[in-house]
MIPA-422433 format. One record per residue (C-alpha): residue in three letters; x, z, y. Coordinates in steps of 0.001 Angstrom, whole numbers, plus 500000, padded with zeros to 6 digits. Last residue first. Layout:
N
<r "ALA",<X,Z,Y>>,
...
This chain:
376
<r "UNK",<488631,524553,485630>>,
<r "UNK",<489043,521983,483468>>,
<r "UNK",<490812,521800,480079>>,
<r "UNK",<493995,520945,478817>>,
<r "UNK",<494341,517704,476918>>,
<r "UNK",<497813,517154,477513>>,
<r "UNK",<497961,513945,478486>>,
<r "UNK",<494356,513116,480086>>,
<r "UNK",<493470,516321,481574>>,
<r "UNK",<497062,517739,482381>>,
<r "UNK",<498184,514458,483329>>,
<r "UNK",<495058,513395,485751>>,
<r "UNK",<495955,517493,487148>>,
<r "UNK",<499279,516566,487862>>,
<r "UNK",<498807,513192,489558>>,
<r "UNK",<495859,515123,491276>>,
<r "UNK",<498873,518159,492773>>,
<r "UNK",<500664,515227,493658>>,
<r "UNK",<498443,513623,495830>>,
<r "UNK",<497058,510073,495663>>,
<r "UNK",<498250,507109,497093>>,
<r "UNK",<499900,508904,500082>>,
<r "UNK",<500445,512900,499448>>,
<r "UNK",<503247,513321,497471>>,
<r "UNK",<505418,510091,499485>>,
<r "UNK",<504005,511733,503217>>,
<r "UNK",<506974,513622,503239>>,
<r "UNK",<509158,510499,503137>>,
<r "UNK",<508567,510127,506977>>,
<r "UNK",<509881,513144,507538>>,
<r "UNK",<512959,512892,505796>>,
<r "UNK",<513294,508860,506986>>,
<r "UNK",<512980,509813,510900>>,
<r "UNK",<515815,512766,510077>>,
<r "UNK",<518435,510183,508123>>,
<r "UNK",<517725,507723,510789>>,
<r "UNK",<518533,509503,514060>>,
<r "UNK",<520057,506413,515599>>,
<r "UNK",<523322,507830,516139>>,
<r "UNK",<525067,506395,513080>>,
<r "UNK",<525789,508888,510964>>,
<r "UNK",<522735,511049,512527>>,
<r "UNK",<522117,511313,516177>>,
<r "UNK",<520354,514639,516379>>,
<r "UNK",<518803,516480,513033>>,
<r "UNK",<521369,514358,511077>>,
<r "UNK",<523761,516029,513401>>,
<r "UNK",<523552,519437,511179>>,
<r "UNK",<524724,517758,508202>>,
<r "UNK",<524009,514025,507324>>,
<r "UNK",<524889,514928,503436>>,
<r "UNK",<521617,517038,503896>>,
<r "UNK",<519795,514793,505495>>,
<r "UNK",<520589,512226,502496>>,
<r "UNK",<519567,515025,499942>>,
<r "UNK",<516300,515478,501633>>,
<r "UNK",<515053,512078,501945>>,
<r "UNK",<516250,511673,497984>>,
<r "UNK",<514560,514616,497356>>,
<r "UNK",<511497,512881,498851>>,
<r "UNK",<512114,509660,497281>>,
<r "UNK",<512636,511228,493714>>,
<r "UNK",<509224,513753,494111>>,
<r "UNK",<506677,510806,495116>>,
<r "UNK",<508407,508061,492493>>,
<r "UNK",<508082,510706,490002>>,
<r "UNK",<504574,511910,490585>>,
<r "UNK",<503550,508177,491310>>,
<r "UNK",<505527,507254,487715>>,
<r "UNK",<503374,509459,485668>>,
<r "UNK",<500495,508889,487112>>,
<r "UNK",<500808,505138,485980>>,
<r "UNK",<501564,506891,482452>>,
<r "UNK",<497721,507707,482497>>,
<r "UNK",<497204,504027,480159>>,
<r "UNK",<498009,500372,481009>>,
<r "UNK",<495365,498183,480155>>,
<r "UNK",<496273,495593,477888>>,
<r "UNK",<496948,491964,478394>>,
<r "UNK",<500071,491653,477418>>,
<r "UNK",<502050,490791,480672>>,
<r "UNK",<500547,494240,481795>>,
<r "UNK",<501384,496373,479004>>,
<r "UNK",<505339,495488,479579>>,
<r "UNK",<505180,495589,482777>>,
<r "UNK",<503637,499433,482064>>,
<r "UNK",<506639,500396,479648>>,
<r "UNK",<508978,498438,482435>>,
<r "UNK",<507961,501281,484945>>,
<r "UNK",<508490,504121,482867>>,
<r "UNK",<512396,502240,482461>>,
<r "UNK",<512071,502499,486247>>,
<r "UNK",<511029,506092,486800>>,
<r "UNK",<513457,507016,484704>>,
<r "UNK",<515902,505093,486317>>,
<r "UNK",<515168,506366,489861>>,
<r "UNK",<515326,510492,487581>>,
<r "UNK",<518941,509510,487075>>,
<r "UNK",<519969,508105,490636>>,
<r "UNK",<518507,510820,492032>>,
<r "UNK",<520668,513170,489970>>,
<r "UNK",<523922,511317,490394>>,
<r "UNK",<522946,511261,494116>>,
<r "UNK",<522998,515436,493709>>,
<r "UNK",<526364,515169,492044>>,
<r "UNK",<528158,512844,494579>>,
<r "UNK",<527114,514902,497211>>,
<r "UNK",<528248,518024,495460>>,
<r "UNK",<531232,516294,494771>>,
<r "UNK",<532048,514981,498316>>,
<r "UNK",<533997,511807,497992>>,
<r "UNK",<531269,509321,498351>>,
<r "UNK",<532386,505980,499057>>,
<r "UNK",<534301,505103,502547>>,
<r "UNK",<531147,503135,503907>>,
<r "UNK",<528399,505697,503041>>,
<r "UNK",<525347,504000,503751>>,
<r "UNK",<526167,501715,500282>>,
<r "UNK",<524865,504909,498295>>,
<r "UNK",<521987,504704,500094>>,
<r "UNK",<520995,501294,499213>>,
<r "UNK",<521922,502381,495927>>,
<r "UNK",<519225,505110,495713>>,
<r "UNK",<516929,502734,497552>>,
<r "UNK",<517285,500143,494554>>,
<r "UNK",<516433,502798,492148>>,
<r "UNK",<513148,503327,493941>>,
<r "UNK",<512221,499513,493979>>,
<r "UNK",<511063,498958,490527>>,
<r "UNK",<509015,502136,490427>>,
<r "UNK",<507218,501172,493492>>,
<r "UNK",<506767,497689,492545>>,
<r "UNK",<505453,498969,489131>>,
<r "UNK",<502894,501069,491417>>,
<r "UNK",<501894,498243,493058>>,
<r "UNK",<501380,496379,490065>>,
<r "UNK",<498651,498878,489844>>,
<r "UNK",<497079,498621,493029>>,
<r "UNK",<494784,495888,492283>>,
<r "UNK",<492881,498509,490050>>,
<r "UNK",<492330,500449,493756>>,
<r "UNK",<490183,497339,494449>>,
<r "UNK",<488150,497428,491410>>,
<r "UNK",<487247,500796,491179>>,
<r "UNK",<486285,500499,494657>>,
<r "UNK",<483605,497996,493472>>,
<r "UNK",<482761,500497,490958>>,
<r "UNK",<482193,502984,493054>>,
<r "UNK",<480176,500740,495666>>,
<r "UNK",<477192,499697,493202>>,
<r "UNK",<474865,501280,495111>>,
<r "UNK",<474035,497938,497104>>,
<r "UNK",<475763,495531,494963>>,
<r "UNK",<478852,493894,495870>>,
<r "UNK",<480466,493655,499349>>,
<r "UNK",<477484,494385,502062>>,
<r "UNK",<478144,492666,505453>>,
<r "UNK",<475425,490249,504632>>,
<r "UNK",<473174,492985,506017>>,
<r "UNK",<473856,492922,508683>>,
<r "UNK",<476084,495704,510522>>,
<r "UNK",<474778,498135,513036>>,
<r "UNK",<477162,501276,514162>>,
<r "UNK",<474826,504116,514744>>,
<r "UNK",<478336,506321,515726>>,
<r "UNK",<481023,505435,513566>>,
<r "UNK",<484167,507357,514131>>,
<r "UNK",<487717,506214,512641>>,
<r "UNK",<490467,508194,513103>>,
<r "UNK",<493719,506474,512863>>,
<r "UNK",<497318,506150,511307>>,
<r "UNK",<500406,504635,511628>>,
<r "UNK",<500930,506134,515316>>,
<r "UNK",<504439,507626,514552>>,
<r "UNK",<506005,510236,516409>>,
<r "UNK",<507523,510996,512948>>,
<r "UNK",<505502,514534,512902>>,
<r "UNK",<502556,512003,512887>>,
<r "UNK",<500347,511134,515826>>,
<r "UNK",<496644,510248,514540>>,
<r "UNK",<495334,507611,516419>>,
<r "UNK",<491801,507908,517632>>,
<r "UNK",<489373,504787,517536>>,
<r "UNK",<485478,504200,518351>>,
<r "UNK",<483175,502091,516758>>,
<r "UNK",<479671,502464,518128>>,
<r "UNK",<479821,498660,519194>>,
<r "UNK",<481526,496337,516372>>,
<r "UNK",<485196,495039,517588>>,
<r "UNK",<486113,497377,514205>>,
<r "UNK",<484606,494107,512086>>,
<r "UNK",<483344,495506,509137>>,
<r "UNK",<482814,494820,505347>>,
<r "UNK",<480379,497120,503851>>,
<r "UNK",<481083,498623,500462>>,
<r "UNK",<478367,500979,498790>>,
<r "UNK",<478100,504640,497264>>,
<r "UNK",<474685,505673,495318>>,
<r "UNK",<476660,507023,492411>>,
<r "UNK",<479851,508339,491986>>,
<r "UNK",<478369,512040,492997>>,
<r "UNK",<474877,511683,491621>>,
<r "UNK",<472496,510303,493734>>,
<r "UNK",<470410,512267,496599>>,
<r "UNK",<472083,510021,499237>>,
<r "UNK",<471712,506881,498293>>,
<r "UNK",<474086,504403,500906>>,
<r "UNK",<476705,506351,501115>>,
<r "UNK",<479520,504226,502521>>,
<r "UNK",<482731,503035,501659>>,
<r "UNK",<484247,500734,504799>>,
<r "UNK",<486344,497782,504045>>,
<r "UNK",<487790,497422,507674>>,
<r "UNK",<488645,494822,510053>>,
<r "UNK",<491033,494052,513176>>,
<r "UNK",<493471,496359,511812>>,
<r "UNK",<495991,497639,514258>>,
<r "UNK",<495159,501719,515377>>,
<r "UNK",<493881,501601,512203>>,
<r "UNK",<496688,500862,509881>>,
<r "UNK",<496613,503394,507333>>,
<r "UNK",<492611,505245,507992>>,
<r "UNK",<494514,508779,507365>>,
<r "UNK",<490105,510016,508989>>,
<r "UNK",<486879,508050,508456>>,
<r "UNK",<483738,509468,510313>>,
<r "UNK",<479841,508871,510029>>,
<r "UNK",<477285,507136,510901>>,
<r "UNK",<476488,503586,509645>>,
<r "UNK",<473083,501725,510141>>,
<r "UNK",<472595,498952,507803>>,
<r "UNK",<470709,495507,509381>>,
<r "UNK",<468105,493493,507501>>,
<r "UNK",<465205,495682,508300>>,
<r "UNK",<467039,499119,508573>>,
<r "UNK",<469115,500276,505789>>,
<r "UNK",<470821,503298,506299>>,
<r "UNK",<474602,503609,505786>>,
<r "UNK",<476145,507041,505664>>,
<r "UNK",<479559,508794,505790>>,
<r "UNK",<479898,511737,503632>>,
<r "UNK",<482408,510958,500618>>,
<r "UNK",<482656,513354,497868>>,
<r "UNK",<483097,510868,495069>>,
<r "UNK",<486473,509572,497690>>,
<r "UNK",<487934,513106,495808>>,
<r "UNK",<491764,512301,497062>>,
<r "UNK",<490838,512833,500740>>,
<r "UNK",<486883,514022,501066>>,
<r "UNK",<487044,517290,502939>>,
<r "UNK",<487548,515071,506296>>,
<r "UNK",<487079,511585,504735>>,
<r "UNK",<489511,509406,503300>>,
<r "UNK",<488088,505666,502248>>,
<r "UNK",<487180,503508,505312>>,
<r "UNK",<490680,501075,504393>>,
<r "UNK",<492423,497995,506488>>,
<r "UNK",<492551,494866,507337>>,
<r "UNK",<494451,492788,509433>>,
<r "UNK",<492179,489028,510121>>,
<r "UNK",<493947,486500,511917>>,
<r "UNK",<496775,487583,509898>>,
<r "UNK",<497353,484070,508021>>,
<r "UNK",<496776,484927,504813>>,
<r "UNK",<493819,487302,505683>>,
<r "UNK",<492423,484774,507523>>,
<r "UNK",<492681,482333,504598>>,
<r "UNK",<490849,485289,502386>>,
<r "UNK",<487949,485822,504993>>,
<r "UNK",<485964,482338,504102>>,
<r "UNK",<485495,484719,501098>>,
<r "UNK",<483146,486669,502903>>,
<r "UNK",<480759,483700,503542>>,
<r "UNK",<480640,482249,500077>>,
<r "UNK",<480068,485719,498961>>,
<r "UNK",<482757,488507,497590>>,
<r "UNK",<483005,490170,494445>>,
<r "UNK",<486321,489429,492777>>,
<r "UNK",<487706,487200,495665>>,
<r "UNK",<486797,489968,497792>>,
<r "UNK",<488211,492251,495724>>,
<r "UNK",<491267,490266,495728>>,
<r "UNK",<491622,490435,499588>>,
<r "UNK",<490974,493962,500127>>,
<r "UNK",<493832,495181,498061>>,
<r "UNK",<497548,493977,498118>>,
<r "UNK",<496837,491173,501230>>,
<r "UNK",<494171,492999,502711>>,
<r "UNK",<496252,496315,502694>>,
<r "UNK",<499439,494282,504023>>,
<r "UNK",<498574,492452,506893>>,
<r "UNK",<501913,493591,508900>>,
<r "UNK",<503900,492370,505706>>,
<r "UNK",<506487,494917,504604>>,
<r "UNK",<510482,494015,506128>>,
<r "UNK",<512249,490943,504786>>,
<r "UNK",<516091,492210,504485>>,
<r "UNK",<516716,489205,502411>>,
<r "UNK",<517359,490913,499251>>,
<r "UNK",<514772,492982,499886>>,
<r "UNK",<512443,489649,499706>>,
<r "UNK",<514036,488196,496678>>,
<r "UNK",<513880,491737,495031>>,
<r "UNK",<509843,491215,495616>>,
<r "UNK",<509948,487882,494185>>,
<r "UNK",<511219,489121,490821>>,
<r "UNK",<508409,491800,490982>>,
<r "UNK",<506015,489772,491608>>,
<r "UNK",<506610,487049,489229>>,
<r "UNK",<506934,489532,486572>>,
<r "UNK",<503469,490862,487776>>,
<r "UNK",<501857,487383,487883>>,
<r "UNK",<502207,484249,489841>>,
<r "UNK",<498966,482492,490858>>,
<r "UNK",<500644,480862,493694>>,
<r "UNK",<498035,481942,496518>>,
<r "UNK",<495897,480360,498569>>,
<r "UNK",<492381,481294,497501>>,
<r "UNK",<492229,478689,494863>>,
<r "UNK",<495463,479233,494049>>,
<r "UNK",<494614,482667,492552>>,
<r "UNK",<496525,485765,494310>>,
<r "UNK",<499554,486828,492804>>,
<r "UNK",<501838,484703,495901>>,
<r "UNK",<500325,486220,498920>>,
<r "UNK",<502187,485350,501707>>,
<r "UNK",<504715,482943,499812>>,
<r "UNK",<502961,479900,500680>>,
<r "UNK",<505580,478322,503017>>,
<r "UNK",<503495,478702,506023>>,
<r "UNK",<501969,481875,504842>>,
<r "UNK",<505560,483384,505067>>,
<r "UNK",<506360,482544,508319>>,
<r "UNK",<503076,484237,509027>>,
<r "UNK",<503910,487167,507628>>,
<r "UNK",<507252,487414,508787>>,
<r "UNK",<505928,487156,512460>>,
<r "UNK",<503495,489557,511775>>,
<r "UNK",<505964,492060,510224>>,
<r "UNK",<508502,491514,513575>>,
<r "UNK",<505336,492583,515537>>,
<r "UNK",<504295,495463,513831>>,
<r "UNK",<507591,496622,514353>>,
<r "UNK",<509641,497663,511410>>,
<r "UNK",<512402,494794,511575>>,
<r "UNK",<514227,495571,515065>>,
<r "UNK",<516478,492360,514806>>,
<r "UNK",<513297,490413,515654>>,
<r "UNK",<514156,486838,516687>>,
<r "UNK",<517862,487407,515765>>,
<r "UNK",<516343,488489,511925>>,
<r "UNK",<514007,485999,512201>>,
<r "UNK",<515904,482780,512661>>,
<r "UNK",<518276,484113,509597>>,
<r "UNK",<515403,484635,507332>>,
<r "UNK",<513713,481006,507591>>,
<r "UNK",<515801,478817,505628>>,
<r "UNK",<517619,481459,503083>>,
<r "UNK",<513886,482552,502356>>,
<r "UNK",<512874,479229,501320>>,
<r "UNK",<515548,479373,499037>>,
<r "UNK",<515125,482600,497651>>,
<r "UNK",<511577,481938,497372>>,
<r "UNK",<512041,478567,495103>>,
<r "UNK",<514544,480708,493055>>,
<r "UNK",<511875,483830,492652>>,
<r "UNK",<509981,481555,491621>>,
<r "UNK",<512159,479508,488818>>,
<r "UNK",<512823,483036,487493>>,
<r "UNK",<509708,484488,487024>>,
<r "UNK",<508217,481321,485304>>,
<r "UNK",<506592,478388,487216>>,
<r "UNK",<502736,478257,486357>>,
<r "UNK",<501455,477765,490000>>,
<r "UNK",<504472,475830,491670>>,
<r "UNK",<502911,474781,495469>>,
């Protein structure tokens, strides 16, 4: 397993392993978006070490870094390799329990790998959805047990996960970002009870989660007791080569969708409005390499991370829009192809200004941190 190969010499060492095992998956699952399919990729994955390649080696990863990522990523598009089915405790659970974690939490990470464990997120609370400060749910400790009550709503993966990094209240007179804890939780626990949420995509992506004098030990806790903000901190840091991905990939899906159109794109307007998609994808991307660039030298990158969110949120959902429009009035039916596709992907893009922060909080981190303009 390479561990200081450069971005080039990995994403070579994928592509190959990739040319092995790609072809026997796409016949095995030629319907790539079931969970299903994304298990079995995951797993044939882990068995060549490409699960989780940016995590340490000690935990079973290559050690590669963004520019790794981001090489290997286009390896995997390239292939047609759909999103892992494990993917929140792959991207963000799993390093912050290699950041924070026990000897007995960490024996978690191979699970992880090898999606005997799918994790997912307690964050979003009804009235507490961007503003996680505001969070509700409680954990009382009783001997060497915590009691949790409360309710977890837009829990990604819940109807699937097998476990769930829950953010509690454990202090309940402390300030706002204060008093909050982690708890790691098996959703087998009794008291636990699961709702999907149906989306407008007849979708069940999503759950309710309702905790009802669920008991935990006390070993369950991830960091210090209290200490739960900046544990979070931590985890949603591990999202920030996710957002290069993001910015990385969205002029890739403007000439995926270019390619949709088999005879080229004769219609001006058509050809205008992808023009302009195509435009604001780069400027999202060259945004993007300013970040790369901060990463792979050390420094922190600064509020331009909101920056490309906001534009990655409002260029795929034009782009959504655009391609129903070019669709015409059978987009809303069959679509191009007859599979409905160009009206699942513009309401399932509508979620892209809301998901990973809102908009209107992308706008109002600019306004405070950028432009210096004051509260309300």
């Amino acid at each position: 397993m390479s561990t200081g190969s450069t971005a080039q010499g990995a994403a070579g060492e994928l592509r190959s392993y990739l040319e092995r095992i790609a072809p026997a998956l796409h016949r095995e699952w030629p319907d790539r978006t079931s969970f299903e399919a994304r298990l079995a990729w995951q797993r044939a994955l882990h068995e060549g070490g490409w699960a989780a390649p940016h995590w340490p080696v000690a935990d079973g990863g290559r050690g590669l870094g963004v520019v790794d990522r981001l090489e290997c990523d286009a390896e995997l598009a390239r292939a047609g390799a759909p999103d892992i089915a494990g993917v929140f405790g792959i991207k963000n659970v799993g390093p912050t329990i290699s950041a924070f974690g026990t000897v007995e939490q960490r024996a978690s990470l191979p699970r992880i790998l090898a999606t005997e464990e799918i994790w997912c997120q307690g964050f979003s609370e009804p009235g507490a959805g961007s503003d996680l400060a505001s969070l509700r749910t409680r954990a009382v400790r009783d001997g060497d047990t915590f009691v949790i009550n409360g309710q977890k709503v837009w829990t990604s993966d819940g109807t699937r996960a097998t476990h769930c990094m829950v953010l509690v209240r454990t202090e309940p007179d402390a300030p706002a970002h204060k008093g909050i804890s982690v708890l790691l939780v098996p959703l087998g626990t009794p008291g636990i009870e699961r709702r999907p949420l149906r989306q407008m995509t007849g979708e069940h992506g999503f759950a309710e989660l309702f905790f009802t004098d669920v008991r935990v030990p006390a070993s369950a806790l991830l960091g210090p007791v209290h200490e739960g903000w900046r544990v979070t901190m931590t985890t949603l840091g591990h999202e920030r080569a996710g957002v290069v991905e993001l910015a990385a990939s969205l002029e890739r899906n403007v000439r995926d969708a270019v390619a949709e159109f088999p005879d080229g794109v004769s219609d001006p307007v058509l050809r205008r409005e992808l023009a302009r998609r195509y435009v604001e994808a780069r400027t999202v991307g060259l945004m993007g390499s300013r970040v790369l660039r901060s990463l792979g030298e050390g420094r922190e990158p600064g509020p331009e991370q909101s920056v490309i969110k906001l534009g990655w949120s409002l260029t795929t959902q034009r782009l959504g829009e655009t391609l129903l429009d070019a669709a015409g009035p059978s987009g809303l039916a069959g679509g191009r192809n007859g599979d409905g596709a160009e009206a699942q992907r513009y309401l399932r893009v509508r979620a892209s200004t809301i998901a990973a922060g809102t908009t209107e909080v992308m706008k109002n981190i600019l306004a405070e941190r950028v432009l210096g303009l004051p509260k309300k």
